[in-house]
C-alpha positions as CSV (number, residue, x, y, z in Angstrom):
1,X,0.0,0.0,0.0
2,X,1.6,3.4,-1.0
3,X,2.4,5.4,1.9
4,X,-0.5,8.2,2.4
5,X,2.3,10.9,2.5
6,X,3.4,9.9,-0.5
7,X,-0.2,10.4,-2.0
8,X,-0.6,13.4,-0.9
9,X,2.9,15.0,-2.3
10,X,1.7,13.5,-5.8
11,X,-1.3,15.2,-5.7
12,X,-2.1,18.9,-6.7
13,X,-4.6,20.9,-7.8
14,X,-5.0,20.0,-11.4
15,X,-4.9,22.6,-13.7
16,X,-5.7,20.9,-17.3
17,X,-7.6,17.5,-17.3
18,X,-7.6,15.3,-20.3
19,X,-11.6,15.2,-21.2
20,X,-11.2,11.9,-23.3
21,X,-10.0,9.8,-19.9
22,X,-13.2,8.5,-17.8
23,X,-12.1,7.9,-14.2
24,X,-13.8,4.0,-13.8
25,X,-17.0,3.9,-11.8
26,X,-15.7,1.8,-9.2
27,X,-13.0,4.5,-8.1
28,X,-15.8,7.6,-8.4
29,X,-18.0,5.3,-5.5
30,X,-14.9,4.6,-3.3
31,X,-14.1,8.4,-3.5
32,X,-17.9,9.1,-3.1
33,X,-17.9,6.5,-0.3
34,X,-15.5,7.8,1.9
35,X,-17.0,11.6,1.5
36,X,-20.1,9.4,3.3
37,X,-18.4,8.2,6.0
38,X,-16.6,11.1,7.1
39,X,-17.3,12.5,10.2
40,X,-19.8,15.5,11.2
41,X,-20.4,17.3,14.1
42,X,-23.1,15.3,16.1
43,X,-23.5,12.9,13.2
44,X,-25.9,14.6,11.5
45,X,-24.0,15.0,7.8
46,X,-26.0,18.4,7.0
47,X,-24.3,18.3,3.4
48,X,-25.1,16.5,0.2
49,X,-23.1,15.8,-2.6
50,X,-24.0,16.2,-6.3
51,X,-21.9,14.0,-9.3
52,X,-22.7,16.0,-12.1
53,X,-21.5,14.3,-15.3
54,X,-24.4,16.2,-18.1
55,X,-22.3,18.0,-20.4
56,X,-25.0,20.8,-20.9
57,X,-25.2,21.4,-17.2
58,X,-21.6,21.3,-16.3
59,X,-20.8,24.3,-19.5
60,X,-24.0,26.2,-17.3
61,X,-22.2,25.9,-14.5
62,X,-18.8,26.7,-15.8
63,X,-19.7,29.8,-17.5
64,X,-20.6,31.3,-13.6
65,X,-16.9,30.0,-12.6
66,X,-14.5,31.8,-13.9
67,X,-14.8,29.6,-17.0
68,X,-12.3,27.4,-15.4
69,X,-11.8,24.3,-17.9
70,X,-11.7,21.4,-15.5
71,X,-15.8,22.0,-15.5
72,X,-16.1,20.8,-18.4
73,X,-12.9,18.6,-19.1
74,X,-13.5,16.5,-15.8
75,X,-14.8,13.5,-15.8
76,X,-17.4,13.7,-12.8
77,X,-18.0,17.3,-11.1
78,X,-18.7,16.5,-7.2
79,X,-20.9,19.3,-5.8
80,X,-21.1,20.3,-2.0
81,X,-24.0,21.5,-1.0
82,X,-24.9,22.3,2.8
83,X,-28.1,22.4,4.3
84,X,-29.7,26.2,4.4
85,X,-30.7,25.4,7.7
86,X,-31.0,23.2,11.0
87,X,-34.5,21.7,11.3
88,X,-36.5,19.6,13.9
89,X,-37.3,17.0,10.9
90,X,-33.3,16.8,10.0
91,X,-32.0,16.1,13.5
92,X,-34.9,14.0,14.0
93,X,-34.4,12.1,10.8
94,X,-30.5,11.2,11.9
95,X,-31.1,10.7,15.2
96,X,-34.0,8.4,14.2
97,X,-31.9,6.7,11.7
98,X,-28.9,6.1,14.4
99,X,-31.8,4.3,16.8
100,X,-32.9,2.1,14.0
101,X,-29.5,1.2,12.7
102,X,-28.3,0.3,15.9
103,X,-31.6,-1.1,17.2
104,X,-31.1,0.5,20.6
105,X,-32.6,3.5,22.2
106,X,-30.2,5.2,24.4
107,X,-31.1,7.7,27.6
108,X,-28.1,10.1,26.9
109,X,-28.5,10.1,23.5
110,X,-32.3,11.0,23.7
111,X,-31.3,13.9,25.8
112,X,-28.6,15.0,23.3
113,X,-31.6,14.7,20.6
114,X,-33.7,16.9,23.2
115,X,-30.9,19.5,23.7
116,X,-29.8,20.1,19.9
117,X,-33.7,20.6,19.0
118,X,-33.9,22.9,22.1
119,X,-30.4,25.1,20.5
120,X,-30.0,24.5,16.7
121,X,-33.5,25.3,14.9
122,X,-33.6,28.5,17.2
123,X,-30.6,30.0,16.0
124,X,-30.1,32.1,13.0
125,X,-30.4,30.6,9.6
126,X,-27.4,31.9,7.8
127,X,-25.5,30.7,11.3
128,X,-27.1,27.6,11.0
129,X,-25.8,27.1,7.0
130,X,-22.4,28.3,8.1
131,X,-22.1,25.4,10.5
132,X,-23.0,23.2,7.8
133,X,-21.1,24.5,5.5
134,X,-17.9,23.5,7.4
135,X,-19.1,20.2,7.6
136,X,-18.4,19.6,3.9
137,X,-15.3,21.4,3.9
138,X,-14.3,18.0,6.5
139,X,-15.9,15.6,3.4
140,X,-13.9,17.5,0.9
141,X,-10.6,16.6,2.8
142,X,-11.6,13.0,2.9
143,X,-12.6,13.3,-1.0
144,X,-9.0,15.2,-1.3
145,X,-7.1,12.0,0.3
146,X,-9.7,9.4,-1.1
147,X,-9.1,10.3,-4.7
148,X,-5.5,10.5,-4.4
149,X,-5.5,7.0,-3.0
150,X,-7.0,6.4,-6.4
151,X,-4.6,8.1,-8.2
152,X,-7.4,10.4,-9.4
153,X,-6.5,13.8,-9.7
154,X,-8.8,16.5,-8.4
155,X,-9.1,20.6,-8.1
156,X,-11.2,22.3,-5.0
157,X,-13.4,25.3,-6.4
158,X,-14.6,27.8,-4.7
159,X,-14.3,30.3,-7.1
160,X,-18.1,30.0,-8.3
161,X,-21.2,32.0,-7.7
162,X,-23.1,30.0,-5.4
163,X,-26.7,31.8,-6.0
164,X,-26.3,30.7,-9.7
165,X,-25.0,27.4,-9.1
166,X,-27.9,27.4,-6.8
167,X,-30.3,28.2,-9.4
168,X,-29.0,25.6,-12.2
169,X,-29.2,22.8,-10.1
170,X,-32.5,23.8,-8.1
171,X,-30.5,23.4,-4.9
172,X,-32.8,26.0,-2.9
173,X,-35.8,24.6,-3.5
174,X,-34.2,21.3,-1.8
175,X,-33.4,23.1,1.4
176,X,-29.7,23.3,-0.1
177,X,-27.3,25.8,-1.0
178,X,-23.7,24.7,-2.6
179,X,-20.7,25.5,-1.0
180,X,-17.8,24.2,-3.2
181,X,-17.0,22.0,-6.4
182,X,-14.5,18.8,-6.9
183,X,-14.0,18.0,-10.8
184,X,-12.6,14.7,-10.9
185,X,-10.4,13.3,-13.9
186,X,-7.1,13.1,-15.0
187,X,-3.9,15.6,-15.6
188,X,-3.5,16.2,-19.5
189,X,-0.1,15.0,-20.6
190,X,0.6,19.0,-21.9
191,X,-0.6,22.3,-21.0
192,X,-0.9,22.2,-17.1
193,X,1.5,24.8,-15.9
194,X,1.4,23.2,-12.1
195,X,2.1,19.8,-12.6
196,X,5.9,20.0,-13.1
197,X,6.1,22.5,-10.2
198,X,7.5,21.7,-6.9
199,X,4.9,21.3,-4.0
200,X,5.5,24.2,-1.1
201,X,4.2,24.0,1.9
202,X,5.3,25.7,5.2
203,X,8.3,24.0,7.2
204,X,6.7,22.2,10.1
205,X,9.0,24.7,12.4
206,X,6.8,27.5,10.9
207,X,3.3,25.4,11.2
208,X,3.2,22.6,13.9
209,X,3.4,24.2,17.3
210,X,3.8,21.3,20.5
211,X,2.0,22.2,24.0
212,X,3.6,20.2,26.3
């Protein structure tokens, strides 16, 4: 098994994918599988993902990004998209689904139930999006790690505008609003500026600080 350090110094942030190479199913539902079981806070995963591989739909959505090619040279777009708000049926619904999955009904967990419906639907809703929105940002660094384990190169967007990306894929009226895009695919053999490029990060002196 290659070393995960390794994986992640072969990885960048693809600049020019080749749009005749697929990236096989199988790997797309591993990378998609370990977005899934990444963790949230209190469980609840408030984000979905979208796997956008429509051609007409992904030049839409390219034209309000920057026109950035890996849109539409990918091979599947992954979109995250955070819930716009904290309801009583969402944390119910996980919380329900926990009980049944593990066929027990626990006292402390009831009262955790009890206390999030008591703090989170009462709070503002753009606060409430924020807090979800983080959540995917967690998924999108498993996604990061999963596809590079797959030797499928990737590029993190965020430079979209989310009401129109919100409009193309009818996000809103799902109670979701998208928070950033994954193309997935694979580097073109010419015309990628970064690929060739040394990674730099921070020295560890400069970025790891040990309490003691």
């Amino acid at each position: 098994m290659t070393d995960v350090i390794d994986l992640l110094n072969w990885r960048y942030a693809t600049k020019k994918m080749n749009p005749t190479q697929a990236v096989p199913e199988d790997k797309v539902e591993r990378i998609l599988e370990a977005i899934r079981l990444t963790a949230t806070s209190s469980g609840l995963q408030p984000y979905e993902v979208l796997v956008v591989t429509n051609p007409d739909i992904r030049q839409q959505i390219q034209t309000i990004a920057w026109n950035q090619a890996q849109i539409t040279d990918c091979s599947h777009l992954l979109v995250f998209a955070a819930w716009d708000n904290y309801t009583p049926e969402r944390i119910n619904m996980m919380f329900d689904l926990t009980n049944e999955e593990r066929a027990i009904t626990n006292e402390g967990w009831e009262r955790y139930r009890q206390m999030l419906l008591q703090m989170y639907p009462a709070r503002d809703a753009e606060d409430n999006f924020q807090h979800a929105a983080r959540q995917a940002y967690i998924g999108l660094g498993s996604a990061l790690i999963a596809a590079a384990a797959e030797e499928v190169d990737c590029t993190p967007m965020e430079g979209f505008t989310p009401d129109d990306l919100d409009t193309i894929l009818n996000l809103r009226e799902r109670g979701l609003r998208s928070v950033l895009l994954l193309p997935l695919g694979y580097r073109a053999e010419e015309g990628d500026w970064l690929v060739d490029l040394k990674k730099v990060r921070r020295p560890k002196e400069q970025f790891i600080t040990e309490v003691k």
